[in-house]
C-alpha positions in Angstrom: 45.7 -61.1 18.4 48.8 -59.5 19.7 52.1 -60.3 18.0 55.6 -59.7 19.5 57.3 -62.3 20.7 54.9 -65.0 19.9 51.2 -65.1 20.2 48.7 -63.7 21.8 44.5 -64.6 22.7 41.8 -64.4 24.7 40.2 -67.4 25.5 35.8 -67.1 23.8 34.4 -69.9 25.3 34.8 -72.8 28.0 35.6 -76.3 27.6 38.3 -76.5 25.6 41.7 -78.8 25.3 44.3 -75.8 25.2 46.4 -77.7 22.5 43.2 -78.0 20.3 42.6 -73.6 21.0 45.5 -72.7 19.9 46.0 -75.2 16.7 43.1 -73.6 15.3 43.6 -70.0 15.9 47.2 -71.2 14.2 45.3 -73.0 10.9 46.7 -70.7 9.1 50.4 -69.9 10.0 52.1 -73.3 9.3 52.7 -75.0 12.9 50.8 -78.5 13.6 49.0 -79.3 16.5 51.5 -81.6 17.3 54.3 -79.0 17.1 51.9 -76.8 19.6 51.8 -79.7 22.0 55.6 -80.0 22.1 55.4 -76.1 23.0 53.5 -76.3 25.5 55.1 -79.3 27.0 58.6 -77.0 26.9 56.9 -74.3 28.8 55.9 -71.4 26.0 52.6 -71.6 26.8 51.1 -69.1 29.4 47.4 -69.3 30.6 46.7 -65.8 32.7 50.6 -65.2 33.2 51.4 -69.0 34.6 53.2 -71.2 32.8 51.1 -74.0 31.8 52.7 -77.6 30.8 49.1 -79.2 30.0 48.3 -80.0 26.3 44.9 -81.2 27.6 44.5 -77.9 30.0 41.1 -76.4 29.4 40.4 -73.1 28.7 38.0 -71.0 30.2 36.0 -68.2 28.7 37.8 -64.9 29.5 41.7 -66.6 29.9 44.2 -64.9 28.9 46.7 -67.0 26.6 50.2 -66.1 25.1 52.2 -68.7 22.9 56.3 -68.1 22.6 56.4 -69.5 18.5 59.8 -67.8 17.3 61.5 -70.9 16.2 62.6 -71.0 12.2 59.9 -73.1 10.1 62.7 -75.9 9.1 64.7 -74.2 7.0 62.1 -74.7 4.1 62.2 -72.0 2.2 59.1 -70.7 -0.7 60.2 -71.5 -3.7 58.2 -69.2 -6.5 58.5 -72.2 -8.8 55.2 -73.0 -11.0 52.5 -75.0 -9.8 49.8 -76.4 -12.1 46.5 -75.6 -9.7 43.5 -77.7 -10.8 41.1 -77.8 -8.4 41.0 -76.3 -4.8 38.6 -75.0 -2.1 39.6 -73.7 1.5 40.7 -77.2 3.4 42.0 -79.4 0.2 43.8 -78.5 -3.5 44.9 -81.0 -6.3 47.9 -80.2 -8.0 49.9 -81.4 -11.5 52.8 -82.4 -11.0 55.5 -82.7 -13.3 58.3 -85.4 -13.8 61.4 -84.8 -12.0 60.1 -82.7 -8.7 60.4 -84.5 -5.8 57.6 -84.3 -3.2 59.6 -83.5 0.0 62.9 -83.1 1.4 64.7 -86.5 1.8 67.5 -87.7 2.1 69.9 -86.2 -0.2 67.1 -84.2 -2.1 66.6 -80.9 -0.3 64.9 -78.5 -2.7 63.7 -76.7 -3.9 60.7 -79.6 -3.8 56.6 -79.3 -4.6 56.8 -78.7 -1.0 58.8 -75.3 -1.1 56.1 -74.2 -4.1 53.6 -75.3 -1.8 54.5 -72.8 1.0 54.8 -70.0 -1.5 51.5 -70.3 -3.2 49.9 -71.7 0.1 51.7 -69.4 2.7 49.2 -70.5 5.5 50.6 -74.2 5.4 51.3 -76.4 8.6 55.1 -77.2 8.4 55.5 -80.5 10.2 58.3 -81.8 12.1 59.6 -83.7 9.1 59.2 -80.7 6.5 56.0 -82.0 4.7 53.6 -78.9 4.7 50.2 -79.7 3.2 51.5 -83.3 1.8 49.7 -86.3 2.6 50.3 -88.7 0.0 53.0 -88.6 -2.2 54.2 -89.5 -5.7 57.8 -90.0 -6.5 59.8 -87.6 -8.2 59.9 -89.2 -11.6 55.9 -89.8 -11.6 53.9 -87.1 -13.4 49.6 -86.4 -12.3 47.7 -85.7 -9.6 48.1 -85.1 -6.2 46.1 -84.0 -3.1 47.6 -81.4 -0.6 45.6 -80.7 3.0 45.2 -76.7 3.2 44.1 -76.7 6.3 44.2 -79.4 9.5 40.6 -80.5 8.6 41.7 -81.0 4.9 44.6 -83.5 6.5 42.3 -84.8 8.6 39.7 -85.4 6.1 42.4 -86.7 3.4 44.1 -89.1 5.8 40.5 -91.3 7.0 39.7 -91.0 3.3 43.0 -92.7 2.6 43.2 -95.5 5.6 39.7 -96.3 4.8 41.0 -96.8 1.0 38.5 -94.7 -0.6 40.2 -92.4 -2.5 40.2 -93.3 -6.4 43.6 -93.5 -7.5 44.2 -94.4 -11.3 47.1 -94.2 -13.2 48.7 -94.6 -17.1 52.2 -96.7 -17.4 54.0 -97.8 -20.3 55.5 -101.1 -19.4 57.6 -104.1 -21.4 55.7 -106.8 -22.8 52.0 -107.3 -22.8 50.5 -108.4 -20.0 48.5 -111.3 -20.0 45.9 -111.5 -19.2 45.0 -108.4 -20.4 43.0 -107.4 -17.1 43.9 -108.5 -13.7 44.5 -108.0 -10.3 47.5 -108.4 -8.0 47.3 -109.0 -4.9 51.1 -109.3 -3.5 52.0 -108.0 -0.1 55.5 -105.3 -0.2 58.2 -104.9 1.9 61.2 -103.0 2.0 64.3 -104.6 0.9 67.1 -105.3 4.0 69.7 -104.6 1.9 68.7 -101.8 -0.3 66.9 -99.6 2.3 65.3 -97.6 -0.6 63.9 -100.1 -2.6 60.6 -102.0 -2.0 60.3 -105.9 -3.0 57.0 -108.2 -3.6 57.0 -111.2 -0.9 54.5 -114.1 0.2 53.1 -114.5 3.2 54.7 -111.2 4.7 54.5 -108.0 4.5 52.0 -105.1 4.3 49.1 -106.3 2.1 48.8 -104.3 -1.7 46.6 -105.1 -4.3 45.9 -103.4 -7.8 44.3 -104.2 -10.6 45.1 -103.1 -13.7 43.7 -103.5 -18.0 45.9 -103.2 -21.4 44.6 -100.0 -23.3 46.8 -101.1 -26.2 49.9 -103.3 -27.1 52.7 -101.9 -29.8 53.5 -104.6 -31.7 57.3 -104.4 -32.8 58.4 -102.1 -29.7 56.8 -104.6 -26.9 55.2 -102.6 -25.1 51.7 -102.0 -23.6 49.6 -99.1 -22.2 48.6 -99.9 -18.9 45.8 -98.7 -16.9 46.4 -99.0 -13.2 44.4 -98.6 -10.2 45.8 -99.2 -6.4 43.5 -100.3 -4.0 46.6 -99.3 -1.2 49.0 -97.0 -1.4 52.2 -98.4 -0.7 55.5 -97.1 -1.9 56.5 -98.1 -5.1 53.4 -100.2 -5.6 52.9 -100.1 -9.3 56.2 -100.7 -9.7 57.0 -103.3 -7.7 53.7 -104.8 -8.8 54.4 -104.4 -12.8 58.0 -106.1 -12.3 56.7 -109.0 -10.0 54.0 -109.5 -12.7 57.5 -109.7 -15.7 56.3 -106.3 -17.6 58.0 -103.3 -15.3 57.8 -99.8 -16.5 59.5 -98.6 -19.4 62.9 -96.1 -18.1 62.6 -98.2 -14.3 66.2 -99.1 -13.9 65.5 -100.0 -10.4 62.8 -102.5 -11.2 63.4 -103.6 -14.4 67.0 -103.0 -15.0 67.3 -106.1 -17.8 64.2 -105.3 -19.2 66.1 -102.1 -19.7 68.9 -103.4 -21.1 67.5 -105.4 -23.6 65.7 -102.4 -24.5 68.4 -100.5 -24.5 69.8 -103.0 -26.8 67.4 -102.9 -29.5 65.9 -99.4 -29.7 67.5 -96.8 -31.4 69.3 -93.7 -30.3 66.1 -91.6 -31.2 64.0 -94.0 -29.0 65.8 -94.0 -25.7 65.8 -89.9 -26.0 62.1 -90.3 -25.4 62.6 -92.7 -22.1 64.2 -90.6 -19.5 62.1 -91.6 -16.5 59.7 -94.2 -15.2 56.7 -93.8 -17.5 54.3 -93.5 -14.6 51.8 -90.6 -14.6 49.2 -90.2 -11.9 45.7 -89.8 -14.2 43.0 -89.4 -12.2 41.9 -89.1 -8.9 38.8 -89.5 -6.9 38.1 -88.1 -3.6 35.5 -86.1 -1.0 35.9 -82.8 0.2 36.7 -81.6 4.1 33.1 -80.2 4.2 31.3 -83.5 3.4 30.3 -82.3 -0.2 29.6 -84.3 -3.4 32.3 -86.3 -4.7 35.2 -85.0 -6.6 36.9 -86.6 -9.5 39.5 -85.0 -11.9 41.8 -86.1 -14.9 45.0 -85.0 -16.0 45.8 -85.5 -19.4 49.1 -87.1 -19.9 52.6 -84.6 -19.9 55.0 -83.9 -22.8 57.4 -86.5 -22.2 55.0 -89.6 -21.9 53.0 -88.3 -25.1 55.6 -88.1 -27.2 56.7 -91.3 -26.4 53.4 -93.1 -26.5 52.9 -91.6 -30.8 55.9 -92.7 -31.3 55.3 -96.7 -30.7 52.1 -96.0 -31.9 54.0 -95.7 -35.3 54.9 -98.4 -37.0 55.5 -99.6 -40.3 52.9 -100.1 -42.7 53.0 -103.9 -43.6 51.4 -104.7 -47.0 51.3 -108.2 -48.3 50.7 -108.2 -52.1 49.0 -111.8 -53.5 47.4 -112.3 -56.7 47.4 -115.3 -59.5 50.3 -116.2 -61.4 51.3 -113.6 -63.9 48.8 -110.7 -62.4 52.0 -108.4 -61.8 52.4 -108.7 -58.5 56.8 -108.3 -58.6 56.0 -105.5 -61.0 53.5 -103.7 -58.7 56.2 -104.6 -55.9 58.9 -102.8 -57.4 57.0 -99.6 -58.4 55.4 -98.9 -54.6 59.4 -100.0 -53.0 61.0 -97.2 -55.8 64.2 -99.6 -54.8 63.6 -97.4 -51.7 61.3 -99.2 -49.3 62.3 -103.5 -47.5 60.2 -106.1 -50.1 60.4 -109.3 -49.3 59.3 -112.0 -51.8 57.9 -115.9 -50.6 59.4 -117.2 -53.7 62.9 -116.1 -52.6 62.2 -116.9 -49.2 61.4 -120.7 -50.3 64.7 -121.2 -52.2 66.5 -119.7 -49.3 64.7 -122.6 -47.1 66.2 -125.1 -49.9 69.6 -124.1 -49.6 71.6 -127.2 -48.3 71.5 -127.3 -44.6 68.9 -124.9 -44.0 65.6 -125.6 -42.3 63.5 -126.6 -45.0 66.1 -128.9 -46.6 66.3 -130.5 -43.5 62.8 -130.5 -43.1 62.5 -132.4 -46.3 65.1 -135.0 -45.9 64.3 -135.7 -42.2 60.1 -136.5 -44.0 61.0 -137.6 -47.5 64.4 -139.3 -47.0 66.9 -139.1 -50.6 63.5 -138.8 -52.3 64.0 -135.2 -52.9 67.0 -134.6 -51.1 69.3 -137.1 -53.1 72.4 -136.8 -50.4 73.7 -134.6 -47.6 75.8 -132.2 -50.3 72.8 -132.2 -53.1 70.1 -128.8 -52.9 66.6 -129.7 -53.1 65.6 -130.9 -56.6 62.8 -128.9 -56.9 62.2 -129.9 -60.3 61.0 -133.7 -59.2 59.1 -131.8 -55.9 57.3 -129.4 -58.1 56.3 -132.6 -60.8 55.5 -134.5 -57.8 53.2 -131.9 -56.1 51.5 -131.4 -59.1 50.4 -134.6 -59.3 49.5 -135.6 -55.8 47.2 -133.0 -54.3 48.0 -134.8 -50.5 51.9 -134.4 -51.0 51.3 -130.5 -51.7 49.3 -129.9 -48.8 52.2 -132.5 -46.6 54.9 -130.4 -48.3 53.0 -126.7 -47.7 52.1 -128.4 -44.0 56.0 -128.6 -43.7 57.3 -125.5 -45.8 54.7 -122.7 -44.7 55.5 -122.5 -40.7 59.0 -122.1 -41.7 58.0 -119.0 -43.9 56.1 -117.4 -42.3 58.7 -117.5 -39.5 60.8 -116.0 -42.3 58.2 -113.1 -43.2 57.9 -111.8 -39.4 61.8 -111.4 -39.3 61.5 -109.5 -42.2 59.0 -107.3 -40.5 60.8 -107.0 -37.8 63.8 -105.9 -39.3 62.0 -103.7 -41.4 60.6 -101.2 -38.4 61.2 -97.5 -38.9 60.1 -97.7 -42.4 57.0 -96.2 -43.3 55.7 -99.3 -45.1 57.2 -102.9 -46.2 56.3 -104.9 -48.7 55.7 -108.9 -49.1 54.9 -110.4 -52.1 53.0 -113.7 -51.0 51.4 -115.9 -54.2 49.5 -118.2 -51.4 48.6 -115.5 -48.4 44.9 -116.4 -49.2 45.6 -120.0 -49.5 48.0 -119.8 -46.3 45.1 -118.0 -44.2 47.7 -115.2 -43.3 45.2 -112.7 -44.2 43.1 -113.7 -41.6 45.0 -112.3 -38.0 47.9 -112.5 -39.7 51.2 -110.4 -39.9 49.8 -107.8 -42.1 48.1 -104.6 -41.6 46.6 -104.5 -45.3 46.6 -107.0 -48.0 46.4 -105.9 -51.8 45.1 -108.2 -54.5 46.1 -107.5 -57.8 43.8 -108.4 -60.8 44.6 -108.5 -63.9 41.8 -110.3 -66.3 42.4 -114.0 -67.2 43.0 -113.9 -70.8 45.7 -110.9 -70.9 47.6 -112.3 -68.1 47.9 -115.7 -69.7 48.9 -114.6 -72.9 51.6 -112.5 -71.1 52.6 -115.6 -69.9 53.3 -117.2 -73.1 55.0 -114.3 -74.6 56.7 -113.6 -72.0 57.9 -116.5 -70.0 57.6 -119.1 -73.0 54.8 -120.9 -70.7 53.0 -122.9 -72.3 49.0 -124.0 -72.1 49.3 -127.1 -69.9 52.2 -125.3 -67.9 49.8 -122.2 -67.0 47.1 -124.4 -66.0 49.4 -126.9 -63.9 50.9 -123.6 -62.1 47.0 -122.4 -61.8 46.0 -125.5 -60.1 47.9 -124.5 -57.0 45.9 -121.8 -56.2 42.7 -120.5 -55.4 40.9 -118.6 -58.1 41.8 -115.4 -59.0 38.1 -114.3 -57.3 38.8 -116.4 -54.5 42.3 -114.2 -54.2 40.8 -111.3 -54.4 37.9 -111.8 -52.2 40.7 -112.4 -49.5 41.9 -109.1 -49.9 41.3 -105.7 -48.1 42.2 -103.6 -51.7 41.9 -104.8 -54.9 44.3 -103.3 -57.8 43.6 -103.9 -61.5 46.4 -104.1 -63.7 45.6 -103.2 -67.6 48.7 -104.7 -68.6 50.7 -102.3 -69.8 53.5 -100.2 -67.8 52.4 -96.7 -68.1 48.7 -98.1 -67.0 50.0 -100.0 -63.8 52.1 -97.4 -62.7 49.5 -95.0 -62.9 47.2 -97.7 -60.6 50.5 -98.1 -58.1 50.2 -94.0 -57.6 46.5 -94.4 -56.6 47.4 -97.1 -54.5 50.5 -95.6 -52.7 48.2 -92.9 -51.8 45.3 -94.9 -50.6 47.9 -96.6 -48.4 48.8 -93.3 -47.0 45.5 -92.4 -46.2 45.2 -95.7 -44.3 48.3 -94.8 -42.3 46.8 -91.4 -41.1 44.0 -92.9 -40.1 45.6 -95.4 -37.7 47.1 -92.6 -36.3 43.9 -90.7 -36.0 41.7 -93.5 -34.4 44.4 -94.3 -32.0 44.3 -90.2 -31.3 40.6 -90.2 -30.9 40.6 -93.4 -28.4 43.2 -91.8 -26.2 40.7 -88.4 -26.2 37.4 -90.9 -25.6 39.2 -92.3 -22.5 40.2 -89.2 -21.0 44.3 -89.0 -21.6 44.9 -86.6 -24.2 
């Protein structure tokens, strides 16, 4: 090859299309076939010393051929910024890349782009009319992962069938508002582009370009609503999981363009700290499936998720601890209570939260007169008289279970406010006398329940002494609830109280730090999932 003013050759063989020649002596310099074509259409192609104007012109073994190529590639210039390599051969490599790098030039985006880092760490790349060397799928610039690039015209070639005939695995990790349901699905919405906001994609019916996904919940964060999503697109269209997540009423966490009230209201209730950690789309390109240029064995690769998204993801992961403490009447449960909250940590007791619900005018004295009439609600102005509900309840097993039928709903509305309220602690505590009677233990709002035991013939004798209770009262207050084996059975922990202060605040130590242990170990099974499926 002779190099002055363009590009010199001798033609080795017959038979063939001068366009096709002279794109593959070129593989490696950056100029298409199709830029070629338009060269030799323009007359800067010369076969023997003639000028020849015939793309499909062929070559003879023994021709002499000379291409004028001096035009400027573009104006895209290397860029010697970092590119995460993970896999390559000569026609094809997959790349990492990270949040905030466009693809291309565009629009008002000019560089430096993955394309510029491309062209310096590939310096053979074609450089197509429209600035894209080596790019033939794209992500966009606030998406993290994986992405093929065609090193070679065989590599684009190859890449481009594998991707019209939709047989390129393409899976990827979101973080998105709500929780999907059902948990595993597929959508199947067709996309267009919006006529009056030219960059922005919208789902329609019955029109369109046909795109379909299907997608599965890894895990929902209860308190931060919000789900980890698993997401793999059958098409490739632009947007797709985005438009897709939004049309479905869960878009990406950070999307302002396709979920900007879901945003808001985000915005709304998360704190300062929180928001710090959403700068983007949560959208990261995980893994990727695809067959080499040369017809090899499949390729498949994962990229674990980026600095931005993992942070983010541990920190819904943690949330606070919610203990319910239960237990018979006088076992110590507002004692146990007060030494594991130190004054320090939200308690919430359903005692309280009952007389609150008595309070003229609030639910449950409404409840109450709108069932019972004046019978225990003597007039609009008068509280509950819980003295006459209590006697009556005692006696009439059906009106406690009508009353707890009525009352219960109401607080355990009360006791998931609480919890809510109560997120960014590292625990909160609820002192429940009937969870086990109320079933909340089973599904219910709390991650651990605690029983506490104390042995029958201490605890009523505290009772006496201490409350003035006296036989019948104790037995008409035991009658409520299940038996103290029953209770405890119920419970995930069981703590015995010996009955005296120095001994139950030595137990509420041990406790405090089995509790502890239970919170690292959340945190380390939700670790070890994320490493058995591939994303850390």
């Amino acid at each position: 090859m002779n190099r002055g003013e363009g590009y010199g050759y001798t033609a080795s063989h017959s038979g063939e299309r001068l366009d096709r020649f002279l794109a593959a002596r070129l593989s490696g310099s950056g100029f298409s076939r199709n830029r070629i074509q338009k060269w030799i259409e323009a007359g800067r192609v010369r076969v023997n010393g003639e000028v020849c104007l015939h793309p499909g012109h062929r070559v003879r073994e023994g021709d002499d051929l000379f291409l004028e190529a001096d035009e400027p590639r573009q104006g895209l210039v290397p860029d010697a910024g970092d590119l995460d390599i993970r896999w390559r051969d000569s026609d094809l490599a997959v790349v990492n890349k990270p949040p905030g790098l466009s693809v291309h030039p565009a629009g008002g985006e000019q560089g430096p782009t993955l394309a510029h880092r491309l062209l310096h760490h590939f310096p053979g790349l074609q450089v197509e009319e429209n600035a894209r060397p080596g790019i033939v799928h794209r992500l966009d610039k606030d998406t993290s992962g994986l992405m093929v690039v065609a090193l070679s015209s065989a590599g684009r070639e190859a890449m481009t069938r594998q991707l019209a005939e939709r047989t390129v695995h393409k899976e990827y990790l979101a973080l998105v508002h709500g929780r999907p349901d059902p948990e595993e699905g597929e959508i199947n919405v067709a996309m267009d582009r919006d006529p009056r906001r030219r960059h922005k994609m919208r789902a329609v019916r019955g029109e369109g370009k046909q795109a379909r996904s299907s997608y599965g919940v890894l895990c929902f964060f209860p308190g931060k609503e919000a789900s980890l999503v698993r997401i793999r697109i059958a098409t490739g269209r632009t947007h797709q999981i985005r438009v897709h997540m939004a049309h479905m009423g869960h878009p990406l966490l950070g999307d302002r363009i396709y979920g900007p009230q879901a945003h808001a209201a985000f915005k709304r209730r998360a704190s300062r700290s929180t928001l710090k950690l959403v700068p983007r789309q949560m959208l990261h390109s995980w893994r990727i499936g695809f067959r080499p240029a040369d017809g090899s064995g499949p390729v498949t690769l994962t990229q674990p998720l980026p600095g931005d998204f993992l942070r983010l993801l541990l920190h819904l992961q943690k949330r606070t601890q919610r203990v319910g403490i239960t237990g018979v009447v006088g076992s110590g449960k507002s004692a146990l209570t007060g030494l594991l909250s130190g004054d320090k940590l939200p308690r919430w007791d359903a005692d309280e939260s009952v007389a609150r619900l008595y309070a003229p005018g609030e639910p449950g004295w409404e409840m109450l007169r709108r069932s019972f009439g004046s019978r225990f609600v003597p007039d609009e102005q008068s509280p509950v008289d819980k003295k006459r509900l209590f006697r009556e309840m005692s006696q009439s097993e059906a009106l406690r279970r009508e009353v707890e039928t009525l009352i219960h709903p109401l607080v355990l509305r009360d006791l998931e406010d609480f919890f809510r309220r109560s997120e960014g602690w590292r625990m909160a505590l609820a002192e429940v006398p009937l969870l086990v009677e109320s079933g909340w233990q089973r599904g219910g709002p709390f991650d651990v329940v605690v029983g506490v035991h104390c042995p029958d013939a201490l605890r009523r004798s505290r009772l006496q002494e201490k409350r003035g209770l006296d036989r019948e009262m104790i037995r008409s207050m035991e009658s409520w609830q299940s038996s103290q084996g029953a209770k405890l059975r119920g419970a995930d922990l069981v703590l015995t109280n010996p009955g005296d202060w120095a001994g139950l605040k030595s137990a509420a130590a041990r406790l405090e730090s089995v509790l502890a242990g239970l919170r690292r170990r959340r945190l380390r099974c939700f670790l070890d999932r994320l490493r058995q499926e591939g994303i850390l």
